[in-house]
ROTI-275177 format. One record per residue (C-alpha): residue number from 1; x, y, z; residue in one letter. Coordinates in Angstrom, 3 decimals. Example, Ala and Ser with C-alpha at 12.3 -4.5 7.8 and 13.67 -1.06 7.14 Angstrom:
ROTI-275177
{n 1	px 12.300	py -4.500	pz 7.800	res a} $
{n 2	px 13.670	py -1.060	pz 7.140	res s} $
end
This chain:
ROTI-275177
{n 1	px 15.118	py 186.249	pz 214.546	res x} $
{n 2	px 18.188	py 186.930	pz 212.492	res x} $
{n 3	px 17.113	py 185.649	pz 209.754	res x} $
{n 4	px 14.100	py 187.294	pz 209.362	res x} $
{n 5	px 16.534	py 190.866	pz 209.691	res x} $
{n 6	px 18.708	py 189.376	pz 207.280	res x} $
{n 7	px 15.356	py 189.059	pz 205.209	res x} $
{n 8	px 14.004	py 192.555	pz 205.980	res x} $
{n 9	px 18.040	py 193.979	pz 204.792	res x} $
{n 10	px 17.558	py 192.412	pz 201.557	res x} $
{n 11	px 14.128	py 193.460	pz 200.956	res x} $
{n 12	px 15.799	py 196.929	pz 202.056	res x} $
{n 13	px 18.381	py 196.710	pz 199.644	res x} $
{n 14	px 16.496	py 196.107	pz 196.476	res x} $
{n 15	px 13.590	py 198.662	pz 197.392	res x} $
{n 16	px 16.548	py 201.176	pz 197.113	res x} $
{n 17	px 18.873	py 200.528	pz 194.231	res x} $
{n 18	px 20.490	py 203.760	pz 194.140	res x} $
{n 19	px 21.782	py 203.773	pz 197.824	res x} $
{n 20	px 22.611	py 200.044	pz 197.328	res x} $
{n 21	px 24.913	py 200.902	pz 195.025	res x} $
{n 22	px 26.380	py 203.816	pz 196.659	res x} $
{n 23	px 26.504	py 201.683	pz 200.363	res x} $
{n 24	px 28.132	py 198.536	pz 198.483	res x} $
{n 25	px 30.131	py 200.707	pz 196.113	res x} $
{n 26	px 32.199	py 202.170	pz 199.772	res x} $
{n 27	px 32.212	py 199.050	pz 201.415	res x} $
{n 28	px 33.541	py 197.172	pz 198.529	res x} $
{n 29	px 36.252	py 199.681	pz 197.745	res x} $
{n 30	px 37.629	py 200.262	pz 201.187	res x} $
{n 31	px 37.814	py 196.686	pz 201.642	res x} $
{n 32	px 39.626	py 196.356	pz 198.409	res x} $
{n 33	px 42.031	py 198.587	pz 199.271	res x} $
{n 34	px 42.293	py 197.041	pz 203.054	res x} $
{n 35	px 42.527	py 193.410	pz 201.265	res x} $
{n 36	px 45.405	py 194.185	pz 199.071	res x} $
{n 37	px 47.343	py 195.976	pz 201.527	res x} $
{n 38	px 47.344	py 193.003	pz 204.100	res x} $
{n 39	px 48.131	py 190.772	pz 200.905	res x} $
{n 40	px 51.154	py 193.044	pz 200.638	res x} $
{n 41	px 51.605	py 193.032	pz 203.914	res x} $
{n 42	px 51.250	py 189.180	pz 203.685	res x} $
{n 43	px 54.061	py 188.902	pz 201.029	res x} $
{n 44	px 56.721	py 191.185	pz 202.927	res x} $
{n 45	px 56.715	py 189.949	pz 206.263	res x} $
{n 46	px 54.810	py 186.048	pz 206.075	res x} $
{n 47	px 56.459	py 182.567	pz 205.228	res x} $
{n 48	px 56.474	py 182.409	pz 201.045	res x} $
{n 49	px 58.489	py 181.240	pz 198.876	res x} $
{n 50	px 61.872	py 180.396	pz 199.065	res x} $
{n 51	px 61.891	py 181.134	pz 202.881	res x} $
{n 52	px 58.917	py 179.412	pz 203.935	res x} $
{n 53	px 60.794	py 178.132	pz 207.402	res x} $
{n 54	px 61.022	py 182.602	pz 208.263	res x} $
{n 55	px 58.136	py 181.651	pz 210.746	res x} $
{n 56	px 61.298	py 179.429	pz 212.752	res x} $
{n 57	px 63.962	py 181.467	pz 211.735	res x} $
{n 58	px 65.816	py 184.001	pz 213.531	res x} $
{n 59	px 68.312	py 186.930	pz 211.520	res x} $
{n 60	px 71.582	py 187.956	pz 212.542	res x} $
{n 61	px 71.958	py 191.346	pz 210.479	res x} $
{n 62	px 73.690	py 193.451	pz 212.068	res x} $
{n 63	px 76.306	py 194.089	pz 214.894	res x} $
{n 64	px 76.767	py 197.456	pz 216.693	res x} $
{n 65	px 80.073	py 198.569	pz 218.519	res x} $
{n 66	px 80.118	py 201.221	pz 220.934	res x} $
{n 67	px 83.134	py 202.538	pz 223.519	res x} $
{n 68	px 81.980	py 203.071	pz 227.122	res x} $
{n 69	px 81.457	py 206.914	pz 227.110	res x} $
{n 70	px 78.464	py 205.902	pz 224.047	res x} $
{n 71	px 80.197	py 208.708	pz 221.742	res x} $
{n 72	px 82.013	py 206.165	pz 219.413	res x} $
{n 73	px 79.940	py 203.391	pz 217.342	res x} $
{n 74	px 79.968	py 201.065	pz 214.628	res x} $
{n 75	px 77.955	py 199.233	pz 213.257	res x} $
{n 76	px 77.125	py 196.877	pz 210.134	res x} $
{n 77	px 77.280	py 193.175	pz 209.064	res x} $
{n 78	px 80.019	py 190.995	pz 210.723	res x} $
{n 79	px 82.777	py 188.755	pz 209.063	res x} $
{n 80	px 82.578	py 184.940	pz 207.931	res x} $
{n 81	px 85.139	py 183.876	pz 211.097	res x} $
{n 82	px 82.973	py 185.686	pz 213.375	res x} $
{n 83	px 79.697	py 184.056	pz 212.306	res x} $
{n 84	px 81.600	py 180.694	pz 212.053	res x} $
{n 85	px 83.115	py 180.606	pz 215.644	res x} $
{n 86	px 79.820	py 182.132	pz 217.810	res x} $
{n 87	px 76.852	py 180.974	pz 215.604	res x} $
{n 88	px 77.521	py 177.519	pz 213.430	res x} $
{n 89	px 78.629	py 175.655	pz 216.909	res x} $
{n 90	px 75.423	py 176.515	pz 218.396	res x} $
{n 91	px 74.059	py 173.495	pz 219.590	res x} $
{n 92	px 70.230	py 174.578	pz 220.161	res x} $
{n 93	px 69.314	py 175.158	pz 216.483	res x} $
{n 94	px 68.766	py 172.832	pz 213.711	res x} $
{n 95	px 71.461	py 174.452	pz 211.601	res x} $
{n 96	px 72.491	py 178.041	pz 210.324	res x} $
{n 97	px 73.427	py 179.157	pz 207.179	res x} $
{n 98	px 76.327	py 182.300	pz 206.586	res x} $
{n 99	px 75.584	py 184.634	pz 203.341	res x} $
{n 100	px 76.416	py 188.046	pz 202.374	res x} $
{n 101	px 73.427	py 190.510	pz 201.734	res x} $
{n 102	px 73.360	py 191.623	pz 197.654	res x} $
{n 103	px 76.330	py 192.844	pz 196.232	res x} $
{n 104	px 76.320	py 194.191	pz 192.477	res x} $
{n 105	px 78.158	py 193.126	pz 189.383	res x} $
{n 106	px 78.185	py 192.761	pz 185.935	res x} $
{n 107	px 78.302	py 189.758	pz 182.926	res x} $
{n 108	px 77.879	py 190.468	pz 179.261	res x} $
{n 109	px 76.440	py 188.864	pz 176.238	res x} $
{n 110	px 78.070	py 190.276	pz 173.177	res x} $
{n 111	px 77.756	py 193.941	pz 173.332	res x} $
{n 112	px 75.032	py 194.207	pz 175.610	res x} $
{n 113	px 75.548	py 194.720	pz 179.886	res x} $
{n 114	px 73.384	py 192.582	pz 181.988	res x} $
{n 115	px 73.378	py 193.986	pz 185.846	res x} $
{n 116	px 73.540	py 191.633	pz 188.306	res x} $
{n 117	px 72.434	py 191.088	pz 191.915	res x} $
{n 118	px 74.857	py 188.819	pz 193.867	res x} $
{n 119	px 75.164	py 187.090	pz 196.885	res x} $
{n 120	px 77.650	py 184.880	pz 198.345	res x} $
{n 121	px 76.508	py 181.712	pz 200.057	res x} $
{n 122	px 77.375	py 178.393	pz 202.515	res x} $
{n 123	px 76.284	py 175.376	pz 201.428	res x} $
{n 124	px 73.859	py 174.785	pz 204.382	res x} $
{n 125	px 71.571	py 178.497	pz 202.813	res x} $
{n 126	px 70.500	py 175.500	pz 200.042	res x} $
{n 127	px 68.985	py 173.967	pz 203.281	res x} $
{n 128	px 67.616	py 176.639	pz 205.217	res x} $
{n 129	px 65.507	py 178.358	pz 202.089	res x} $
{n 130	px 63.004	py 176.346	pz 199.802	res x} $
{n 131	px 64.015	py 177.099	pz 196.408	res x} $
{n 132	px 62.832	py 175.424	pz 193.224	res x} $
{n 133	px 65.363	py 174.133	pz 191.279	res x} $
{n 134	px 64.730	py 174.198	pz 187.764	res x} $
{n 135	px 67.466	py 172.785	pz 186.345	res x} $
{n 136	px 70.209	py 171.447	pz 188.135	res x} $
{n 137	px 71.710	py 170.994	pz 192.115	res x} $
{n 138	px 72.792	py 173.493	pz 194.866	res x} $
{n 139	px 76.639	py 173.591	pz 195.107	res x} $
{n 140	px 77.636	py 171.385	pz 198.100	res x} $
{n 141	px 80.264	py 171.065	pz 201.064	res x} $
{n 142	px 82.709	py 169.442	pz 198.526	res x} $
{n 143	px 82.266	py 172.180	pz 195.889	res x} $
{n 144	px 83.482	py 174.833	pz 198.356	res x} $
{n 145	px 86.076	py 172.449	pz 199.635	res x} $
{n 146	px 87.773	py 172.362	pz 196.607	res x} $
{n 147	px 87.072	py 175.622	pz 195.557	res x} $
{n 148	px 85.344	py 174.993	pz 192.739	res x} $
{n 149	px 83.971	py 178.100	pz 190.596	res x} $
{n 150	px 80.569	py 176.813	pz 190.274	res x} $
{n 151	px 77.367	py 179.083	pz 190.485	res x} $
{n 152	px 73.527	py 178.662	pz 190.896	res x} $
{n 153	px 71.533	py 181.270	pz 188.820	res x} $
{n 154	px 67.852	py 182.182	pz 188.578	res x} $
{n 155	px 65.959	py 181.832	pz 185.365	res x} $
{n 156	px 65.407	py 185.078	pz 184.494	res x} $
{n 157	px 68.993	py 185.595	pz 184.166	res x} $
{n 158	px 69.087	py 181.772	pz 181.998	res x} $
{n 159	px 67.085	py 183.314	pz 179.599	res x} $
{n 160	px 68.921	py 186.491	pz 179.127	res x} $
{n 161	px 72.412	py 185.076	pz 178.964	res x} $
{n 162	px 71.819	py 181.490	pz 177.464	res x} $
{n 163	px 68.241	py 182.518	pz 175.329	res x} $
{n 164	px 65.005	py 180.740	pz 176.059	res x} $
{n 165	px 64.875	py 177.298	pz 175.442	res x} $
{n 166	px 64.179	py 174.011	pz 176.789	res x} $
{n 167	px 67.855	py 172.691	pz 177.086	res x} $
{n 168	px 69.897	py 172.263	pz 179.869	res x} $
{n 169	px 72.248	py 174.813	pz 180.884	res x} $
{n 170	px 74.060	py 172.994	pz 184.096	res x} $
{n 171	px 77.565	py 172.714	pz 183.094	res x} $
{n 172	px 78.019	py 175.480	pz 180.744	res x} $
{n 173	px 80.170	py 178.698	pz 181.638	res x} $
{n 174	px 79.030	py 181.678	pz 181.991	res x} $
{n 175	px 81.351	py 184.930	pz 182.565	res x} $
{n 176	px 80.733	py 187.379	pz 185.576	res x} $
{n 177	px 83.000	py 190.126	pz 186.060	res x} $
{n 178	px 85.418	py 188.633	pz 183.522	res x} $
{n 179	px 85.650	py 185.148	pz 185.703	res x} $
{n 180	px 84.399	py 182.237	pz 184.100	res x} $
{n 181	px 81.927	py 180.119	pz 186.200	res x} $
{n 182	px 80.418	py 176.873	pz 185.544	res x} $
{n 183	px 76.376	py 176.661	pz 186.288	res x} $
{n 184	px 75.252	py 174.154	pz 188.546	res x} $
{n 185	px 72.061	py 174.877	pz 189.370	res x} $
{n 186	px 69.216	py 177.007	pz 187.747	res x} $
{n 187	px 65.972	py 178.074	pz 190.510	res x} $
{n 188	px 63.257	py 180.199	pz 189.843	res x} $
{n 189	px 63.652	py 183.582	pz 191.383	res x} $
{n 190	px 62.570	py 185.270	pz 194.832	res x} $
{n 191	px 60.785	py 188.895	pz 194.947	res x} $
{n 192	px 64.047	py 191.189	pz 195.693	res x} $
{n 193	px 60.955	py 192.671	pz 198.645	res x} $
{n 194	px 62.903	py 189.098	pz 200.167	res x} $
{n 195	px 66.146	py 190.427	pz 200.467	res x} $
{n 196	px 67.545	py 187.599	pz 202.768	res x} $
{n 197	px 67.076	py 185.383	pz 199.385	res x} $
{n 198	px 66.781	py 187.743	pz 196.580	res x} $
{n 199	px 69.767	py 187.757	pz 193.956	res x} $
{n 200	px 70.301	py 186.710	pz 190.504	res x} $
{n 201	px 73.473	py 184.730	pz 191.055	res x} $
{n 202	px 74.766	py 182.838	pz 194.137	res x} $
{n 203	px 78.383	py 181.995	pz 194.478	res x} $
{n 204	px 79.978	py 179.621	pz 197.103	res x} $
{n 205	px 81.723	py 181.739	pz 199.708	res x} $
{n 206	px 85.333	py 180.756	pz 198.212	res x} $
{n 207	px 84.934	py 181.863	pz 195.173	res x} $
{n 208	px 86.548	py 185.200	pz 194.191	res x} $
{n 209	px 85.848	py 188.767	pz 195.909	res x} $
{n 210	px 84.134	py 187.038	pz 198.765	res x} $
{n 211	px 86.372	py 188.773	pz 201.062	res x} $
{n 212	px 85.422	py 185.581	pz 203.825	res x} $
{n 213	px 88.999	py 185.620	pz 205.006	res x} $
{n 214	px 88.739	py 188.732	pz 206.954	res x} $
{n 215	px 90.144	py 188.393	pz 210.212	res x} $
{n 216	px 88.307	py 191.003	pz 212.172	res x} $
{n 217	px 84.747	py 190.848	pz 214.051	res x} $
{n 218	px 83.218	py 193.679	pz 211.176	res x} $
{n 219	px 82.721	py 191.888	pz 207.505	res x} $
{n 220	px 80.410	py 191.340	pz 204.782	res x} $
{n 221	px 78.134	py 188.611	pz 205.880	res x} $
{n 222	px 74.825	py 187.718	pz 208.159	res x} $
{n 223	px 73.210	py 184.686	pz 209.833	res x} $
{n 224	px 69.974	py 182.656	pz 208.950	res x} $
{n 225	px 69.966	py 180.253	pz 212.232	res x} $
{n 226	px 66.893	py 177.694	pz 211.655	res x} $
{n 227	px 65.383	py 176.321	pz 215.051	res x} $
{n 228	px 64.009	py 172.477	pz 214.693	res x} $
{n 229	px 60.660	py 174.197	pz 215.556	res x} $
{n 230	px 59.116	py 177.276	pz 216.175	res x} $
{n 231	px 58.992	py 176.550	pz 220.081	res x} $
{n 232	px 62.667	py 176.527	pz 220.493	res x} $
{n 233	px 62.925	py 179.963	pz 219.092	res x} $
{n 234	px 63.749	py 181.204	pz 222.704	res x} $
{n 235	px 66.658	py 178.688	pz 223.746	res x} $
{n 236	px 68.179	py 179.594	pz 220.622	res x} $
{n 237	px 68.123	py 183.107	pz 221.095	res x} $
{n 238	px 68.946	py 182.804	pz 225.018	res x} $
{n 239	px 72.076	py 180.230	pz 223.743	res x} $
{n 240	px 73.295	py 182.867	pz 221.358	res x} $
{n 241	px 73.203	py 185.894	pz 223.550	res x} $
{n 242	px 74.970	py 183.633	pz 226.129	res x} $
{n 243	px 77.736	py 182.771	pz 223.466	res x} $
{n 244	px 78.397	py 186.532	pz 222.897	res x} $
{n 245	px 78.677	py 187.625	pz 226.721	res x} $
{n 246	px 81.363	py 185.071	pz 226.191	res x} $
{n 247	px 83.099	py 187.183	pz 224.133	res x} $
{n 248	px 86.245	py 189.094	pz 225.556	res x} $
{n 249	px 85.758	py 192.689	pz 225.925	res x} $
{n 250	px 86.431	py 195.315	pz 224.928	res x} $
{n 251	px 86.835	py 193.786	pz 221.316	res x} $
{n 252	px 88.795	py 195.808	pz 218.352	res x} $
{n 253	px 87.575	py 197.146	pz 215.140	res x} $
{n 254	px 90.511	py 198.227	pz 213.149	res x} $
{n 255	px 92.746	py 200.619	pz 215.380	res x} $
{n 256	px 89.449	py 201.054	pz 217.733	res x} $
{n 257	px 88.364	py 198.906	pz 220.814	res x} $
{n 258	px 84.877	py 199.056	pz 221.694	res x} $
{n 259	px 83.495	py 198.176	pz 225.669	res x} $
{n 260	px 80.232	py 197.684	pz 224.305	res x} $
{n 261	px 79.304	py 195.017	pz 221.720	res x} $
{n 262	px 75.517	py 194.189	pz 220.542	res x} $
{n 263	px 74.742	py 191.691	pz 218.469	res x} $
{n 264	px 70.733	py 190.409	pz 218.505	res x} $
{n 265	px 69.425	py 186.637	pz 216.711	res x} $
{n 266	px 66.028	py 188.363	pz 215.947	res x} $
{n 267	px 62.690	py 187.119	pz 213.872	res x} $
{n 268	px 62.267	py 188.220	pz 210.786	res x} $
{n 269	px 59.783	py 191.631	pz 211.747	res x} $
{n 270	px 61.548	py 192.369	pz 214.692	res x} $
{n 271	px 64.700	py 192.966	pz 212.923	res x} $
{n 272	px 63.511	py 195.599	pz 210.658	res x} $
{n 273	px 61.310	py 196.917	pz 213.360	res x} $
{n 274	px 63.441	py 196.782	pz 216.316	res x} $
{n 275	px 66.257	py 200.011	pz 215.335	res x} $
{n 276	px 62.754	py 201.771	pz 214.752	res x} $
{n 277	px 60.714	py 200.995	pz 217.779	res x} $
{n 278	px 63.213	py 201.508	pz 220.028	res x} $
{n 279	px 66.525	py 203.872	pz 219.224	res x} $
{n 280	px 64.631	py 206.517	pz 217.058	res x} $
{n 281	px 61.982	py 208.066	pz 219.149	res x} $
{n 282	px 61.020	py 210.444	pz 216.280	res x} $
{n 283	px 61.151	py 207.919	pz 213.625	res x} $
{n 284	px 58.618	py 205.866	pz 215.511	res x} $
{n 285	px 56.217	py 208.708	pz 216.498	res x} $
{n 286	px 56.249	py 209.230	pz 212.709	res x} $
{n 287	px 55.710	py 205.591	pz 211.753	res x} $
{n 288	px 52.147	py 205.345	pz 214.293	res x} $
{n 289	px 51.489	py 208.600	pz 212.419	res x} $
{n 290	px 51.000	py 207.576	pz 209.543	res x} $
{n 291	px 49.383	py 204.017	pz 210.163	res x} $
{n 292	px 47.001	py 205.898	pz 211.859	res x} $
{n 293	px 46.047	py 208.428	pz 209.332	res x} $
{n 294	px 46.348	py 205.652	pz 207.004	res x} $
{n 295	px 44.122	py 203.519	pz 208.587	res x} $
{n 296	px 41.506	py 206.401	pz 209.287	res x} $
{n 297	px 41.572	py 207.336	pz 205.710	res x} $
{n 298	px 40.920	py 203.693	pz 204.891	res x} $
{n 299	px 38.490	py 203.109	pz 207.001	res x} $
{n 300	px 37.945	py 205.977	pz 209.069	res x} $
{n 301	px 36.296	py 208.381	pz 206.740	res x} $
{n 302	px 34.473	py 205.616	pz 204.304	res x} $
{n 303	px 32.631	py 204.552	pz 207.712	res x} $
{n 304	px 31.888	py 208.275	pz 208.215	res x} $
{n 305	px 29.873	py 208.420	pz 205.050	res x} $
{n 306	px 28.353	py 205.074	pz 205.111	res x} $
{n 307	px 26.702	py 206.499	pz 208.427	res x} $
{n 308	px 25.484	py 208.988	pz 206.486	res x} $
{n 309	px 23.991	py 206.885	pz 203.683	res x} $
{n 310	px 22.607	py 204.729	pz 206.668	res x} $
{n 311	px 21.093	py 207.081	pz 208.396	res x} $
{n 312	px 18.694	py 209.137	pz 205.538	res x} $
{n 313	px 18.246	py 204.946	pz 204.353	res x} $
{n 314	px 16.859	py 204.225	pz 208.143	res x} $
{n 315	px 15.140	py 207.446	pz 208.086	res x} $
{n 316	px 12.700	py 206.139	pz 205.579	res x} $
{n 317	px 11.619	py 203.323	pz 208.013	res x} $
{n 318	px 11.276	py 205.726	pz 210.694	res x} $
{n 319	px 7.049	py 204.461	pz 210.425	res x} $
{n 320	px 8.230	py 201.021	pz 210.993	res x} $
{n 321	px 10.174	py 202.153	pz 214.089	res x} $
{n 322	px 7.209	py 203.820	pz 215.461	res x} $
{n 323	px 4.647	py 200.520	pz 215.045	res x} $
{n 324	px 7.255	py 198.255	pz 215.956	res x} $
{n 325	px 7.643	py 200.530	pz 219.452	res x} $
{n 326	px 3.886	py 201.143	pz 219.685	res x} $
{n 327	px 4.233	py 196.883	pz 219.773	res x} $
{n 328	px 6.225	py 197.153	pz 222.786	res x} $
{n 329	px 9.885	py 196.351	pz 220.643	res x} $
{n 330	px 12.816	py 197.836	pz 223.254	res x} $
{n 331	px 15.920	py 199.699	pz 222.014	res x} $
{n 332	px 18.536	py 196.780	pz 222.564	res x} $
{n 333	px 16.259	py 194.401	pz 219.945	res x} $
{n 334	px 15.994	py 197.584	pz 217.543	res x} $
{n 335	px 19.363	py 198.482	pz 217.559	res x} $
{n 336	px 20.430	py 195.051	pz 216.969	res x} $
{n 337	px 18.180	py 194.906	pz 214.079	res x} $
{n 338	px 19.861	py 197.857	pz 212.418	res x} $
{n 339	px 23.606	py 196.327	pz 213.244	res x} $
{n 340	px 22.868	py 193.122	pz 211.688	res x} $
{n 341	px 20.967	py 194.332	pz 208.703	res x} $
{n 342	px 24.242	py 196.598	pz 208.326	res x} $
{n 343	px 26.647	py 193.340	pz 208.653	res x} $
{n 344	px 24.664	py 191.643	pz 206.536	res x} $
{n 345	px 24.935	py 194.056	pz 204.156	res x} $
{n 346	px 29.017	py 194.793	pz 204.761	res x} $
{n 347	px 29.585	py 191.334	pz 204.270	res x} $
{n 348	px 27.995	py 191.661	pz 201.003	res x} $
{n 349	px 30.529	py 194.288	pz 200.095	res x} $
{n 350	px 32.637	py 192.138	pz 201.619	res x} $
{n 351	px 32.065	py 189.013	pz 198.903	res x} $
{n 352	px 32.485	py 191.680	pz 196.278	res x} $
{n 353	px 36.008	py 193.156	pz 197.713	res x} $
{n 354	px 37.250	py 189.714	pz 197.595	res x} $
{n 355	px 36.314	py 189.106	pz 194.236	res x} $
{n 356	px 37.754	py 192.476	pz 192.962	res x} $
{n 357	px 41.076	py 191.590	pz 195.462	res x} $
{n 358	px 41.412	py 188.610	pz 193.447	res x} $
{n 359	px 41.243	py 190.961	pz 190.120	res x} $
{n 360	px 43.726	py 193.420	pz 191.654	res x} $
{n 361	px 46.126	py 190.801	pz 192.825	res x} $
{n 362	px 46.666	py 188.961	pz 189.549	res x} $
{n 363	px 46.916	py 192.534	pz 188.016	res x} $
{n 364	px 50.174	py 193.078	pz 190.430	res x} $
{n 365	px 51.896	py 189.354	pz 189.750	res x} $
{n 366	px 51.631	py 189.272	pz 186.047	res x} $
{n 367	px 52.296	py 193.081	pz 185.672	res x} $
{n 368	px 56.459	py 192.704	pz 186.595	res x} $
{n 369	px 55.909	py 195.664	pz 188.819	res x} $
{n 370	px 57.476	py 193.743	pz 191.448	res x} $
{n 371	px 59.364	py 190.558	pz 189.752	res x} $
{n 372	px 58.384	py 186.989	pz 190.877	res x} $
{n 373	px 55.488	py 188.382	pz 192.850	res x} $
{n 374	px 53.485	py 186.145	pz 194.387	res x} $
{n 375	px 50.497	py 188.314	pz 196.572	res x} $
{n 376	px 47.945	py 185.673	pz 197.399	res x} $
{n 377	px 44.370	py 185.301	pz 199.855	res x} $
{n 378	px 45.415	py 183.160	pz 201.762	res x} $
{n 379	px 43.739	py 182.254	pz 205.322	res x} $
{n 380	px 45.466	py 185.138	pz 207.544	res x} $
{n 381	px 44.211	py 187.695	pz 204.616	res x} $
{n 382	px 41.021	py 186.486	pz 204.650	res x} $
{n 383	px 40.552	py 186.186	pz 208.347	res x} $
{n 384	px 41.940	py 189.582	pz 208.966	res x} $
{n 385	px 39.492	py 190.890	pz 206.006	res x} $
{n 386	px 36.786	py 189.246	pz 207.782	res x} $
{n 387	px 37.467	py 191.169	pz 210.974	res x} $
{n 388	px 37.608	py 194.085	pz 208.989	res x} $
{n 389	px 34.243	py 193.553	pz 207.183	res x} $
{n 390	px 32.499	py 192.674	pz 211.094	res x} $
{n 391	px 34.419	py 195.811	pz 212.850	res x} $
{n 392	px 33.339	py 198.263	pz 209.028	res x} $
{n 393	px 29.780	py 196.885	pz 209.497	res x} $
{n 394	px 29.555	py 197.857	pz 213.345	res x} $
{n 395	px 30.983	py 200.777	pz 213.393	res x} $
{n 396	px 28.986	py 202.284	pz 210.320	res x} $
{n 397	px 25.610	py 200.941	pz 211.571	res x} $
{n 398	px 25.665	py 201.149	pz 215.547	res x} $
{n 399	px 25.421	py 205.038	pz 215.219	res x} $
{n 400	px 22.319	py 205.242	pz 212.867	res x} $
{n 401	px 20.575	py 202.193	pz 214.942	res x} $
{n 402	px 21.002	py 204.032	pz 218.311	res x} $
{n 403	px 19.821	py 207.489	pz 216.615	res x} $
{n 404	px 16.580	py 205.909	pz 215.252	res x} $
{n 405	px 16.039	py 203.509	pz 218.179	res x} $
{n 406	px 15.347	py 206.337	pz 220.541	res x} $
{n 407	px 12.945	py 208.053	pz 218.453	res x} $
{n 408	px 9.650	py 208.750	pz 220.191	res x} $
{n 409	px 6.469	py 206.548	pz 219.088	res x} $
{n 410	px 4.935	py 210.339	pz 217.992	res x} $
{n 411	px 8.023	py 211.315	pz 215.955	res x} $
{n 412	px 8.330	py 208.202	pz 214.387	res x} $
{n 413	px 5.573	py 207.499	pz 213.078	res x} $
{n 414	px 5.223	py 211.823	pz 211.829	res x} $
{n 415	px 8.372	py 211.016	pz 209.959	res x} $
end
């Protein structure tokens, strides 16, 4: 039986070439549009390149201070000693790594000013992110040990300060900020949308203006803590939070003491979504606001005029409707007709989308809009874009197929 509606939508569709095109020319936009947004969506928040373990990682960003009457507060990254005493002698995870978000700075070649993104680094970050090395080795335990002024760069800044060639540039110096390095490593570059990985040089932690010897709770760095598996992503986080009720109180920031100290081992989305969802009541309200107006603009209002088209398309068969009821066909089988024939067709638009996706997609990762891009369709995208095309193709066609399914036999088959 479906197949012979899937047969009766395709004769449909080429009887009709001008609403073809206008039904497949919606669908096939508005799933564009859908497609590339949960690609984007795909590259902010999934597990790509270098931090493909994110999915069994959990983020230490930020610690806030508060006294006990909740009028004072502080809050920001913590220091190196702090991160080192309550998080690397964890014994639940598989390891953590201690790094500063990006700092700026600057090196030269010749006259000209190249801008640089920085970040400073353990040895164990080599281990917890997946990064390509080019050319070269991460800097190691020893390297730090004996403070050695050794740097890993990416190669977009290899072929602005050393020229594009093919020859190795491990062991050559480079100058940052009128400090000579030596290059030990060369990796290709993460998307700065990755900002836990993102930077165009990466110092060990004991090189210069690292500022890791800070005393104090308050510094300059965060926490990548990797569990052995994605299962174990509780204990760690119940472990940690046990390890900081530990933690005398109240605790001192500068002249200050704080009663209150909070300090969360978060996934990746939580941690950006967290300070949203739950401390900024209006920020929130105005975040749903406008994924909902997105998403009814997106698919909303194309779904609204798709009825439209459907409905003057099914009006035509309004004779069929009538014979097929004078046969004794019910409502249910007729409006299942119309839904199908209306899947059948969204998933048409649906093939198309993805092939335009595809178009769009290599347009944004070779365009440098966003540097080392890499927006894919990969099996989440396409799944969720298959939901989208069955949930477009039901809600555009159930309203047309119940209007002309309870048509009278007498108005039908007048129409």
């Amino acid at each position: 039986m479906i197949t012979n509606y899937i047969k009766i939508a395709w004769k449909v569709l080429m009887r009709h070439p001008v609403y073809t095109f206008i039904t497949l020319f919606g669908i096939s936009l508005t799933l564009t549009v859908l497609m590339v947004l949960t690609s984007f969506l795909d590259h902010l928040l999934g597990p790509h390149y270098p931090e493909t373990k994110r999915d069994r990682s959990l983020y230490i960003m930020q610690m806030a201070l508060r006294d006990s009457a909740q009028q004072g507060q502080s809050s920001g990254p913590m220091s190196f000693r702090f991160l080192t005493d309550n998080v690397k002698s964890l014994k639940t995870p598989e390891r953590a790594t201690i790094c500063t978000f990006v700092n700026s700075s600057n090196a030269y070649v010749g006259s000209q000013k190249i801008k640089l993104n920085t970040k400073f680094t353990d040895a164990d970050f080599w281990r917890v992110m997946d990064f390509t090395f080019i050319d070269g080795k991460p800097y190691t335990e020893q390297n730090i040990a004996n403070g050695d002024y050794v740097v890993v760069i990416n190669d977009d800044l290899r072929n602005q300060y050393f020229g594009r060639g093919n020859e190795s540039v491990v062991g050559k110096p480079i100058e940052i900020e009128n400090i000579r390095y030596r290059v030990i490593g060369v990796v290709k570059g993460s998307p700065f949308t990755r900002p836990f990985s993102y930077a165009d040089v990466y110092f060990p932690y004991t090189t210069p203006k690292s500022n890791y010897q800070e005393s104090g709770i308050r510094g300059n760095y965060i926490s990548i803590i990797l569990a052995k598996k994605r299962a174990d992503i509780p204990a760690v986080q119940a472990e940690f939070q046990q390890r900081m009720a530990q933690i005398p109180k109240p605790v001192r920031h500068y002249d200050a003491k704080y009663a209150i100290m909070e300090v969360n081992a978060e996934t990746y989305t939580n941690n950006f979504l967290r300070p949203v969802l739950e401390r900024n009541k209006a920020l929130r309200t105005i975040l749903f606001s406008v994924i909902a107006f997105v998403l009814f603009m997106l698919l909303g209002l194309p779904a609204i005029n798709l009825v439209n088209v459907n409905v003057s398309r099914i009006m035509e068969r309004a004779s069929e409707i009538g014979i097929r009821k004078a046969f004794g066909a019910s409502v249910k089988t007729l409006v299942w007709q119309f839904i199908i024939e209306n899947i059948f067709i969204t998933f048409i638009g649906g093939v198309i989308a993805l092939v335009l996706t595809g178009v769009v997609i290599h347009f944004i990762n070779q365009s440098g809009w966003i540097a080392y891009a890499d927006l894919t369709i990969n099996l989440s995208v396409f799944i969720i874009s298959l939901l989208v095309c069955l949930l477009f193709g039901f809600l555009s066609g159930v309203v047309p197929a119940l209007r002309m399914s309870k048509l009278s036999i007498a108005d039908a088959l007048k129409a």
